[in-house]
mmCIF file of the protein (N, C-alpha, C, O) and its ligand, coordinates in Angstrom:
data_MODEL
# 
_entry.id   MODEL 
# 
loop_
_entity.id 
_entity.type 
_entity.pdbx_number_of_molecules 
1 polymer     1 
2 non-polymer 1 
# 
_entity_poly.entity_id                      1 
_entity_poly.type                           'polypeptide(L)' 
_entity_poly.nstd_linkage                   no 
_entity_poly.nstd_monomer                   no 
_entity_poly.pdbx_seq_one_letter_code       
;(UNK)(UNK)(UNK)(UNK)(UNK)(UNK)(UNK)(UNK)(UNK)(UNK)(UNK)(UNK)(UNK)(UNK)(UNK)(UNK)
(UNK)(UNK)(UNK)(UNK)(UNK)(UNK)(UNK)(UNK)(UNK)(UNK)(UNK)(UNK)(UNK)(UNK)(UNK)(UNK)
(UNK)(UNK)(UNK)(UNK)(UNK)(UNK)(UNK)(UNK)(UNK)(UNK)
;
_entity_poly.pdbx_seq_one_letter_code_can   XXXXXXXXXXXXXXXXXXXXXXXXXXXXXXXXXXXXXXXXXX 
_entity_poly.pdbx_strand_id                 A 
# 
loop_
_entity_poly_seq.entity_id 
_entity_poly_seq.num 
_entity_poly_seq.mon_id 
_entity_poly_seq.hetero 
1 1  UNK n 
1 2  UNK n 
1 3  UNK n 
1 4  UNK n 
1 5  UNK n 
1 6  UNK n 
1 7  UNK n 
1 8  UNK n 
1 9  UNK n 
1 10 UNK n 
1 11 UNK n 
1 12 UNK n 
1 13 UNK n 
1 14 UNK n 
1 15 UNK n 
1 16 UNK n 
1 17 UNK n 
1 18 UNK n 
1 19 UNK n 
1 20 UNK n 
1 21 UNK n 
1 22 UNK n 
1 23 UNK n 
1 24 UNK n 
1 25 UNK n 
1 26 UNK n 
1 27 UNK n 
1 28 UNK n 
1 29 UNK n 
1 30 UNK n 
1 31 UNK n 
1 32 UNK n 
1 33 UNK n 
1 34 UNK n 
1 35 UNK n 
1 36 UNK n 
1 37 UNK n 
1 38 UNK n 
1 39 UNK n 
1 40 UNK n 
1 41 UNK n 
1 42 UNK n 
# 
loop_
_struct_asym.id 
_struct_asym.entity_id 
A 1 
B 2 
# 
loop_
_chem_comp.id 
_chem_comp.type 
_chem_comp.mon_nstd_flag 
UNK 'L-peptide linking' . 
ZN  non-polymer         . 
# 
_pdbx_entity_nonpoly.entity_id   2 
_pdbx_entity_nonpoly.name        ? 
_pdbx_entity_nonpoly.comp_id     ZN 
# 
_pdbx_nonpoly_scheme.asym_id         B 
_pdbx_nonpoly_scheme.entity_id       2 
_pdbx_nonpoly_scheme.mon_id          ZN 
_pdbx_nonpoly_scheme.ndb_seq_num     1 
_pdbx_nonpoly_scheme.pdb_seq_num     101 
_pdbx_nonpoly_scheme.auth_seq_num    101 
_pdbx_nonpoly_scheme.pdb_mon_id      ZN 
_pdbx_nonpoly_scheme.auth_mon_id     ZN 
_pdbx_nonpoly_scheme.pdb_strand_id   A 
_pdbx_nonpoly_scheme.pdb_ins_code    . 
# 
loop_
_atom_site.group_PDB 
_atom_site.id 
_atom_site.type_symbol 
_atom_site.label_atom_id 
_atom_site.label_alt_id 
_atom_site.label_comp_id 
_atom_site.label_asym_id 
_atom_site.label_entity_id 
_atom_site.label_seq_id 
_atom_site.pdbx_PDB_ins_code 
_atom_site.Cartn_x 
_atom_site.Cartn_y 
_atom_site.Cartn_z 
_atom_site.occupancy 
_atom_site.B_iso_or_equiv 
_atom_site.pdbx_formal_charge 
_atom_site.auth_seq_id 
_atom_site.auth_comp_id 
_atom_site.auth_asym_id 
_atom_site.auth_atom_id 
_atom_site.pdbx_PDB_model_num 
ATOM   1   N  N  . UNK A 1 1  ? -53.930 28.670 -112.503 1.00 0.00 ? 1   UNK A N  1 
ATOM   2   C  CA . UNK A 1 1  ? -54.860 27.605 -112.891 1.00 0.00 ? 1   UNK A CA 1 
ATOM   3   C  C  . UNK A 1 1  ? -54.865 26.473 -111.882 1.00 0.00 ? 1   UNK A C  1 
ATOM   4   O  O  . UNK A 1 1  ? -53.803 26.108 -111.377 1.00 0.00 ? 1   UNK A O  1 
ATOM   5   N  N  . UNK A 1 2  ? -55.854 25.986 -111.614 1.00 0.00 ? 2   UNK A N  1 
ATOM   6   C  CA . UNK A 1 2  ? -56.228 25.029 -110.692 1.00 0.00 ? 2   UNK A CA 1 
ATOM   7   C  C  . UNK A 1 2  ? -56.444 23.721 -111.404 1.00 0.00 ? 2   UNK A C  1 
ATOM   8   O  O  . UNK A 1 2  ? -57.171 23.631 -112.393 1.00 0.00 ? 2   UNK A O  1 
ATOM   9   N  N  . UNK A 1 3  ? -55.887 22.857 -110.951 1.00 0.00 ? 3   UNK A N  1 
ATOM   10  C  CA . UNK A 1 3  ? -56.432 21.374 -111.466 1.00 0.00 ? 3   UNK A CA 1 
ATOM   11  C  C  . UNK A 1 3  ? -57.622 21.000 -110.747 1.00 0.00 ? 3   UNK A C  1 
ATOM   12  O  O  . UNK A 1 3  ? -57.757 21.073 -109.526 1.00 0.00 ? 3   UNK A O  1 
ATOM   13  N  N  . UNK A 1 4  ? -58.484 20.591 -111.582 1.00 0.00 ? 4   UNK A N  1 
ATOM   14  C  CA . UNK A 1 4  ? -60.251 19.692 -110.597 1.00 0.00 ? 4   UNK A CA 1 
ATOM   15  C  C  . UNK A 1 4  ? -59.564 18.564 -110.182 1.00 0.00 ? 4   UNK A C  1 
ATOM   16  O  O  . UNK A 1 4  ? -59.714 18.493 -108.962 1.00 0.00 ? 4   UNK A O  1 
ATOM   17  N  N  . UNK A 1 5  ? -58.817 17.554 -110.625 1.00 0.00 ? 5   UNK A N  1 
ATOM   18  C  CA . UNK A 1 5  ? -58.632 16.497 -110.282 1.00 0.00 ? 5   UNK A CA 1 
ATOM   19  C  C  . UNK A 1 5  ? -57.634 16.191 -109.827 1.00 0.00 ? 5   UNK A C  1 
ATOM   20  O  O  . UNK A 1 5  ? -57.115 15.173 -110.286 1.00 0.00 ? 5   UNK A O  1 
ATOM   21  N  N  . UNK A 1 6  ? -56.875 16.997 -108.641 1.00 0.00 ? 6   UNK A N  1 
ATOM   22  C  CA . UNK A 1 6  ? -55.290 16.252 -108.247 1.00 0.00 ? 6   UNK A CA 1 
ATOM   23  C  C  . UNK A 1 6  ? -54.716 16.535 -109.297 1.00 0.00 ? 6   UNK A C  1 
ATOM   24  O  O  . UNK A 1 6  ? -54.269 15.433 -109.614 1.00 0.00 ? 6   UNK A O  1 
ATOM   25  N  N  . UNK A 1 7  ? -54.411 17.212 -110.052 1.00 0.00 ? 7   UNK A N  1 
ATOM   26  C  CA . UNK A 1 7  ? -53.382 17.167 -110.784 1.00 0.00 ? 7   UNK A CA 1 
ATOM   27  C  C  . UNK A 1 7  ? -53.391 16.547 -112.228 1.00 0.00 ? 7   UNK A C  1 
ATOM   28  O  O  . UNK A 1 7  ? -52.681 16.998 -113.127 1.00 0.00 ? 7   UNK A O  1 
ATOM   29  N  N  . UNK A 1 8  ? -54.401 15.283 -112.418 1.00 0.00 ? 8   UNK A N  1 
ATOM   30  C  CA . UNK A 1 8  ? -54.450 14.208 -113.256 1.00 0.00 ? 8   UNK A CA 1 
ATOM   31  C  C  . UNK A 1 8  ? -54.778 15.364 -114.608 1.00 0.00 ? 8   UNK A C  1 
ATOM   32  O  O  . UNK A 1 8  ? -55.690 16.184 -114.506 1.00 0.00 ? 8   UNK A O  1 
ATOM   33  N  N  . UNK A 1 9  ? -54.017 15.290 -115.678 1.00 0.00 ? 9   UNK A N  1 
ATOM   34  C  CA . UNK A 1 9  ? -53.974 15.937 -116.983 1.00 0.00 ? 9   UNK A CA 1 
ATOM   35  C  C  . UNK A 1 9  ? -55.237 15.523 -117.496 1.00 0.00 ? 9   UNK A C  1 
ATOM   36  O  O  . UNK A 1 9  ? -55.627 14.402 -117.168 1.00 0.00 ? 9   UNK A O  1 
ATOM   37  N  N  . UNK A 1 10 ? -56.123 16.398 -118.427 1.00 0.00 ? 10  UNK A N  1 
ATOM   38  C  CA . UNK A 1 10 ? -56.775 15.844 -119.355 1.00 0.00 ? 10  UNK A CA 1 
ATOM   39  C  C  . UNK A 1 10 ? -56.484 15.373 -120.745 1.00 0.00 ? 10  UNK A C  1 
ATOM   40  O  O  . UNK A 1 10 ? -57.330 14.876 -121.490 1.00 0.00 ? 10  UNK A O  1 
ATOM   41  N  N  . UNK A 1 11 ? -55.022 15.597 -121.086 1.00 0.00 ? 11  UNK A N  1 
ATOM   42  C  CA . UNK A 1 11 ? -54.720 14.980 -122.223 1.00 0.00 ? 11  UNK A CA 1 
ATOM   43  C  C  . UNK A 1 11 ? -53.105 15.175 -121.999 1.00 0.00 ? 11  UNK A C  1 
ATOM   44  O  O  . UNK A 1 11 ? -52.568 15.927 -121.184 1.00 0.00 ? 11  UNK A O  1 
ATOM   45  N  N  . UNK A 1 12 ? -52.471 14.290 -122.947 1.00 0.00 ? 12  UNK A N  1 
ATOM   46  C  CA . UNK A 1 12 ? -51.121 13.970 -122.338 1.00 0.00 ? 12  UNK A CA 1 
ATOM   47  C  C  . UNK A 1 12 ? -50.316 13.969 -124.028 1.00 0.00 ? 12  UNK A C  1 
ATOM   48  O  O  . UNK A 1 12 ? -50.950 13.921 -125.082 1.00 0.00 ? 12  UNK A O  1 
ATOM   49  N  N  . UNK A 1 13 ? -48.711 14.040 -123.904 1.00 0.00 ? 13  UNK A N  1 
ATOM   50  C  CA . UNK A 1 13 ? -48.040 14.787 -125.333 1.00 0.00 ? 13  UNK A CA 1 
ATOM   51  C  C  . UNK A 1 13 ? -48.151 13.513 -125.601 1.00 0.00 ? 13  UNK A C  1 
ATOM   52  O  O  . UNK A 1 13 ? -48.350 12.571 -124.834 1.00 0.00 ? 13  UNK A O  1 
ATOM   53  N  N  . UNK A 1 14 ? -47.951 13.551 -127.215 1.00 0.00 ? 14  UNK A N  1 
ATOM   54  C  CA . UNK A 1 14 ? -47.769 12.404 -127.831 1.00 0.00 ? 14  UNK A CA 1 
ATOM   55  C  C  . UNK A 1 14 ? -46.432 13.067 -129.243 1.00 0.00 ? 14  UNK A C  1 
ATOM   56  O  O  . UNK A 1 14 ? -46.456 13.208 -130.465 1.00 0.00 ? 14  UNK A O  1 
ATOM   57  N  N  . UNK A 1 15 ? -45.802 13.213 -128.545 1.00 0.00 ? 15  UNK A N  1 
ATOM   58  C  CA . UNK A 1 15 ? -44.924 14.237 -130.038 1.00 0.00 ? 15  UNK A CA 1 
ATOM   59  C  C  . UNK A 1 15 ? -45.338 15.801 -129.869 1.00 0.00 ? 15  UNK A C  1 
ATOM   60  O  O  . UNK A 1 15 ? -45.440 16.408 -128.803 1.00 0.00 ? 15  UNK A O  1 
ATOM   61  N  N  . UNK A 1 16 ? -45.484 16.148 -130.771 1.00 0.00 ? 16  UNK A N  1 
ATOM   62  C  CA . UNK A 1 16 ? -46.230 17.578 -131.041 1.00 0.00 ? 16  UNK A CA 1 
ATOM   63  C  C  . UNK A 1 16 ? -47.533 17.799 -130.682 1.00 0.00 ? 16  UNK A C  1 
ATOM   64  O  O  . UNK A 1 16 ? -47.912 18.933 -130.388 1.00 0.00 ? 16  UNK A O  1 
ATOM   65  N  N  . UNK A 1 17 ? -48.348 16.741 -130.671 1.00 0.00 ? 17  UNK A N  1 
ATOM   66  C  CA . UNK A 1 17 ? -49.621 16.510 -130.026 1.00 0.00 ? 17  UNK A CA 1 
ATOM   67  C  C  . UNK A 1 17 ? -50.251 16.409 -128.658 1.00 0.00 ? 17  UNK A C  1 
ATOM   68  O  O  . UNK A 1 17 ? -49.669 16.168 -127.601 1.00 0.00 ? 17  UNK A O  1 
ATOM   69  N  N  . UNK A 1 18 ? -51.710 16.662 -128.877 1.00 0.00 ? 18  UNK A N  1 
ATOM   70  C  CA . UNK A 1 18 ? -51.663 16.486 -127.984 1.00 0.00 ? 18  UNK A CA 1 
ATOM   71  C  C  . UNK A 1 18 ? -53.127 15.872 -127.058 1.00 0.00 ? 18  UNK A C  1 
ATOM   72  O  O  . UNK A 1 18 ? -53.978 16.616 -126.570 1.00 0.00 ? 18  UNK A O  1 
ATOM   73  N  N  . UNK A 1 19 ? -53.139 13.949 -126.960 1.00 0.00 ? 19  UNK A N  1 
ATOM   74  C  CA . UNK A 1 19 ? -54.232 13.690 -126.908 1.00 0.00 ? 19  UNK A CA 1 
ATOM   75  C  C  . UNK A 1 19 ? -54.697 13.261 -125.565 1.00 0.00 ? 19  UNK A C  1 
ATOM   76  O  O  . UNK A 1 19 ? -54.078 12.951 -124.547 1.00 0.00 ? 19  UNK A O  1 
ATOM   77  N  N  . UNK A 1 20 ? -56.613 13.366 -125.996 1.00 0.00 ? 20  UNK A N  1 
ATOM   78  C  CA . UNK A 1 20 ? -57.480 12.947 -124.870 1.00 0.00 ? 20  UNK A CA 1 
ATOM   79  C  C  . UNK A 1 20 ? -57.247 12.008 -124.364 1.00 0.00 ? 20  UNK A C  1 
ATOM   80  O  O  . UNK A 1 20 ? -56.981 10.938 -124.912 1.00 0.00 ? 20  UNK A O  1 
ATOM   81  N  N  . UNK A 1 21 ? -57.297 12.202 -123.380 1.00 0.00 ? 21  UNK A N  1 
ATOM   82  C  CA . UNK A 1 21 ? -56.800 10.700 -122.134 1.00 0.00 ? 21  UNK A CA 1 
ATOM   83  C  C  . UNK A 1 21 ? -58.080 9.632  -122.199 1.00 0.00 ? 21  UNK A C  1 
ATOM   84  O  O  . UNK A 1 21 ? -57.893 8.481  -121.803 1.00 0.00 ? 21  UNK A O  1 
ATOM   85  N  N  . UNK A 1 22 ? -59.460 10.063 -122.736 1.00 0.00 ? 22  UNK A N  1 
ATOM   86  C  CA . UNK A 1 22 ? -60.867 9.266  -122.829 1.00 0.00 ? 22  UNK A CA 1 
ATOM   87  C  C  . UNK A 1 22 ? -60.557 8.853  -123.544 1.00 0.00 ? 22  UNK A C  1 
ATOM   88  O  O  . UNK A 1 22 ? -60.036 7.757  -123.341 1.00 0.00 ? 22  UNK A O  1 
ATOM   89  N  N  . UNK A 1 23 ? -60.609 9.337  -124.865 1.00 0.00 ? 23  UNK A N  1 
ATOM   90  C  CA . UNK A 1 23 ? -60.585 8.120  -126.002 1.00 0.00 ? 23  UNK A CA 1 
ATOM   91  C  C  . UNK A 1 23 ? -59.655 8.281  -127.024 1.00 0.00 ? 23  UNK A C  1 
ATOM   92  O  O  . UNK A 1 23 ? -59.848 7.815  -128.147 1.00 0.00 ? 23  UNK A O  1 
ATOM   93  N  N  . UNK A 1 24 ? -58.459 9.034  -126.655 1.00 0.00 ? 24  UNK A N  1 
ATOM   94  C  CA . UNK A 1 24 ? -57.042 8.915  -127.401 1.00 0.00 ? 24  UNK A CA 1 
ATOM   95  C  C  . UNK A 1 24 ? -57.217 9.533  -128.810 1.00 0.00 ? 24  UNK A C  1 
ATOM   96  O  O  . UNK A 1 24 ? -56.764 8.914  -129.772 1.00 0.00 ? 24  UNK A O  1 
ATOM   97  N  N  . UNK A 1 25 ? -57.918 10.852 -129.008 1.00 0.00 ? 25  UNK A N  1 
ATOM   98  C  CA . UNK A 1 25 ? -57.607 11.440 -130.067 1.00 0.00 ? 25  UNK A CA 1 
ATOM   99  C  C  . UNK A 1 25 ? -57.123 12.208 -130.020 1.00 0.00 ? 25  UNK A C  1 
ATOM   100 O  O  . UNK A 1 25 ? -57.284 13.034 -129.121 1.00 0.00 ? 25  UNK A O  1 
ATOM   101 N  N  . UNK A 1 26 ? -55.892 12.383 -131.402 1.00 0.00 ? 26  UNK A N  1 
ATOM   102 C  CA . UNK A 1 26 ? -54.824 13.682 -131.048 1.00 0.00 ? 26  UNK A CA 1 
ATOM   103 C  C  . UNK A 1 26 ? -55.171 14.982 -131.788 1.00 0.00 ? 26  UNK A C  1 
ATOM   104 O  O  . UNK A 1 26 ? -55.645 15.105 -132.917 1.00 0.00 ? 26  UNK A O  1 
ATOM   105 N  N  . UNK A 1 27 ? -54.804 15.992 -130.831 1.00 0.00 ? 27  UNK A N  1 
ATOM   106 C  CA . UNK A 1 27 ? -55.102 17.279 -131.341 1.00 0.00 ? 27  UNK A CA 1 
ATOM   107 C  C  . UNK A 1 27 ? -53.931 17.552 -131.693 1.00 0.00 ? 27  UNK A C  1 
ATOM   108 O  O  . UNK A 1 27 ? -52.940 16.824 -131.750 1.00 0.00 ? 27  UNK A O  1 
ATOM   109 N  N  . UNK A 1 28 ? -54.142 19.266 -132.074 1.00 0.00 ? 28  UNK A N  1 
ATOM   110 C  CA . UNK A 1 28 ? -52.802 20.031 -132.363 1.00 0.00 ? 28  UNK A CA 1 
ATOM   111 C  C  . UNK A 1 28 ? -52.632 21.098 -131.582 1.00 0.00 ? 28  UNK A C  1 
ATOM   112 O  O  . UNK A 1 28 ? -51.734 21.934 -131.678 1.00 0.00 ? 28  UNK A O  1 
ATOM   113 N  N  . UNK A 1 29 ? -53.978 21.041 -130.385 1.00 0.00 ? 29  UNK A N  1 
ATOM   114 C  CA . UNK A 1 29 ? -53.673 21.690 -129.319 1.00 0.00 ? 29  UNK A CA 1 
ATOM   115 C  C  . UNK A 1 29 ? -54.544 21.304 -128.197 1.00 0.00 ? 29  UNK A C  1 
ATOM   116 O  O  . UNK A 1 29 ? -55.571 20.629 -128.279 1.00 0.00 ? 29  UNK A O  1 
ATOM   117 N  N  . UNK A 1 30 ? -53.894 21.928 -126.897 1.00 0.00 ? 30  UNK A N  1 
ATOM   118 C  CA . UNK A 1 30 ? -54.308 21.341 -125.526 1.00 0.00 ? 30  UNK A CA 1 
ATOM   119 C  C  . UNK A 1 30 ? -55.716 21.692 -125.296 1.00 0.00 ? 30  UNK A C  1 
ATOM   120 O  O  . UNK A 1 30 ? -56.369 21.010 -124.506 1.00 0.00 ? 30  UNK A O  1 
ATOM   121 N  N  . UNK A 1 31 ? -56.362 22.899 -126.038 1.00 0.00 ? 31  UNK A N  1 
ATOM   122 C  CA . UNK A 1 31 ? -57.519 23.467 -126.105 1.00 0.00 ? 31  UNK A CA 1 
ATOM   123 C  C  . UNK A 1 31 ? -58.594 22.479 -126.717 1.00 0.00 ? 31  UNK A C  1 
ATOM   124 O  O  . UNK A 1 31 ? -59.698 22.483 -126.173 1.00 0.00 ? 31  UNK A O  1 
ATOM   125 N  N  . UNK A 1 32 ? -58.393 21.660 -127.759 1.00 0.00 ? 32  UNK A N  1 
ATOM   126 C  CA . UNK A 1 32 ? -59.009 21.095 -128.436 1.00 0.00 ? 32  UNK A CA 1 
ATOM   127 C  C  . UNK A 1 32 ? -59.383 19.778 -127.804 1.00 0.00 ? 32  UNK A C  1 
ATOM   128 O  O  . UNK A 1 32 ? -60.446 19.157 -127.798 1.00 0.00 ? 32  UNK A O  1 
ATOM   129 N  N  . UNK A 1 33 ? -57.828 19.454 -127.108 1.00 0.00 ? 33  UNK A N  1 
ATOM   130 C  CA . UNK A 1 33 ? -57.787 18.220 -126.444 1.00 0.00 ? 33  UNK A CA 1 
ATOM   131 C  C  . UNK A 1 33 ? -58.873 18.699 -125.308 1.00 0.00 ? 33  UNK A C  1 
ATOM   132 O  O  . UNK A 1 33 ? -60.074 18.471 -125.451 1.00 0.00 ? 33  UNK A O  1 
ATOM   133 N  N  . UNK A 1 34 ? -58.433 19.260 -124.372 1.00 0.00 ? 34  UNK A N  1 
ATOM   134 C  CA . UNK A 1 34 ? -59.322 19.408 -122.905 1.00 0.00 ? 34  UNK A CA 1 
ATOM   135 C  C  . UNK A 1 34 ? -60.856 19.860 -123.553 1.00 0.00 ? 34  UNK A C  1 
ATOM   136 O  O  . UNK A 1 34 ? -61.690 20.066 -122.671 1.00 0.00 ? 34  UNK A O  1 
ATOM   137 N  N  . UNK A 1 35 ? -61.186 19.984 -124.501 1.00 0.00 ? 35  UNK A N  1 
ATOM   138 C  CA . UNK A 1 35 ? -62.865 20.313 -124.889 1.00 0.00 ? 35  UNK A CA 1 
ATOM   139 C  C  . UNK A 1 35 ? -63.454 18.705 -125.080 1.00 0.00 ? 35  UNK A C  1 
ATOM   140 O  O  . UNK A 1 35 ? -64.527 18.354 -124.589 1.00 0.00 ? 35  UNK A O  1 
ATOM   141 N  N  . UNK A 1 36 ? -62.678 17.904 -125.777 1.00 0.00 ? 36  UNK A N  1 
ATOM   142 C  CA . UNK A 1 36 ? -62.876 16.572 -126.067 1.00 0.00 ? 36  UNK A CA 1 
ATOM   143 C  C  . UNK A 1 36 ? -63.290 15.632 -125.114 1.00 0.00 ? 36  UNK A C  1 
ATOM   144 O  O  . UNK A 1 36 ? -64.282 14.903 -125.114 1.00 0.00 ? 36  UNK A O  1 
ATOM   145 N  N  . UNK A 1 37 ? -62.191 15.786 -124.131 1.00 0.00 ? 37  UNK A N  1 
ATOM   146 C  CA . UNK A 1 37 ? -62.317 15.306 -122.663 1.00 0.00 ? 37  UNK A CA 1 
ATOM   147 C  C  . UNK A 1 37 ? -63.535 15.554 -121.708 1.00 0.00 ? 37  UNK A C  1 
ATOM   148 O  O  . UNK A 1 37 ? -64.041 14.827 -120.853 1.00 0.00 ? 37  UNK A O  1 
ATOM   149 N  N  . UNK A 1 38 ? -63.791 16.626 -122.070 1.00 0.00 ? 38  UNK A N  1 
ATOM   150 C  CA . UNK A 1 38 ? -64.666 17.523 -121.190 1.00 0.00 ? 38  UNK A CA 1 
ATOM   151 C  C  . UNK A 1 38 ? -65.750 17.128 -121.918 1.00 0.00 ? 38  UNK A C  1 
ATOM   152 O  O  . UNK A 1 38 ? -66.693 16.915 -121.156 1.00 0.00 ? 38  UNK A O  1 
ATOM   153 N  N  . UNK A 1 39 ? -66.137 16.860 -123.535 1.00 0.00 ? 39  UNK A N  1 
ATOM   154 C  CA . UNK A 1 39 ? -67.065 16.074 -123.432 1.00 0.00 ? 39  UNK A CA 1 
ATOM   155 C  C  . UNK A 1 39 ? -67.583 14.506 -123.060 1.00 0.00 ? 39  UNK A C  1 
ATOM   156 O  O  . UNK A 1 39 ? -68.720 14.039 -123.135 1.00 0.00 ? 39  UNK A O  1 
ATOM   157 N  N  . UNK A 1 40 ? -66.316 13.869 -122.629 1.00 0.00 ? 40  UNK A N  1 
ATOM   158 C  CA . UNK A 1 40 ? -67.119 12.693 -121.989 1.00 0.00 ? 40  UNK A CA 1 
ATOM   159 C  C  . UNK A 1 40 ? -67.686 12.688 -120.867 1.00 0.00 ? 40  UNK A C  1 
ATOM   160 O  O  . UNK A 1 40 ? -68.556 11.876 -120.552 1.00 0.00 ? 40  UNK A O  1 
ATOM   161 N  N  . UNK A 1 41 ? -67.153 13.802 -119.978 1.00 0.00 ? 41  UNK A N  1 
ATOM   162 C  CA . UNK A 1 41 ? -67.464 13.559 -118.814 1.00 0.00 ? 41  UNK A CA 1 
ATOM   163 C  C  . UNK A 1 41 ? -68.832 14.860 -118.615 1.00 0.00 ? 41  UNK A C  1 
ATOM   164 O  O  . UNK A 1 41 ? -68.729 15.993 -119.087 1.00 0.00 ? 41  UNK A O  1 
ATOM   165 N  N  . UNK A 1 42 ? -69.993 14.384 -117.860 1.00 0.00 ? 42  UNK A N  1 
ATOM   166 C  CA . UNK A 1 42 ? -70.868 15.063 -117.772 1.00 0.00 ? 42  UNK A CA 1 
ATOM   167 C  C  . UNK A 1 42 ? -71.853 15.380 -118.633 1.00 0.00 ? 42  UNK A C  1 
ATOM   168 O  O  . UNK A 1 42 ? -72.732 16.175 -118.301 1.00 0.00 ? 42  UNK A O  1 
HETATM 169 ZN ZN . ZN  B 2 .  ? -61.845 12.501 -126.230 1.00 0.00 2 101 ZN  A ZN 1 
# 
């Protein structure tokens, strides 16, 4: 897997969680998180 951005995560742990770096909502997975993300941008 390749990062688009340097490396920069699209969502980061918070406990067991795991939230969007845009607007800080937590998932219960990284899948959910990086779809979230991915909708702000674009
Ligand atoms: Zn988000």
């Amino acid at each position: 897997m390749a990062d688009a951005k340097g490396g920069e995560e699209k969502y980061f742990r918070d406990g067991a969680k795991y939230v969007c770096r845009k607007c800080k909502s937590k998932f219960f997975t990284k899948v959910e998180a990086e779809k979230c993300h991915d909708s702000h941008t674009e």
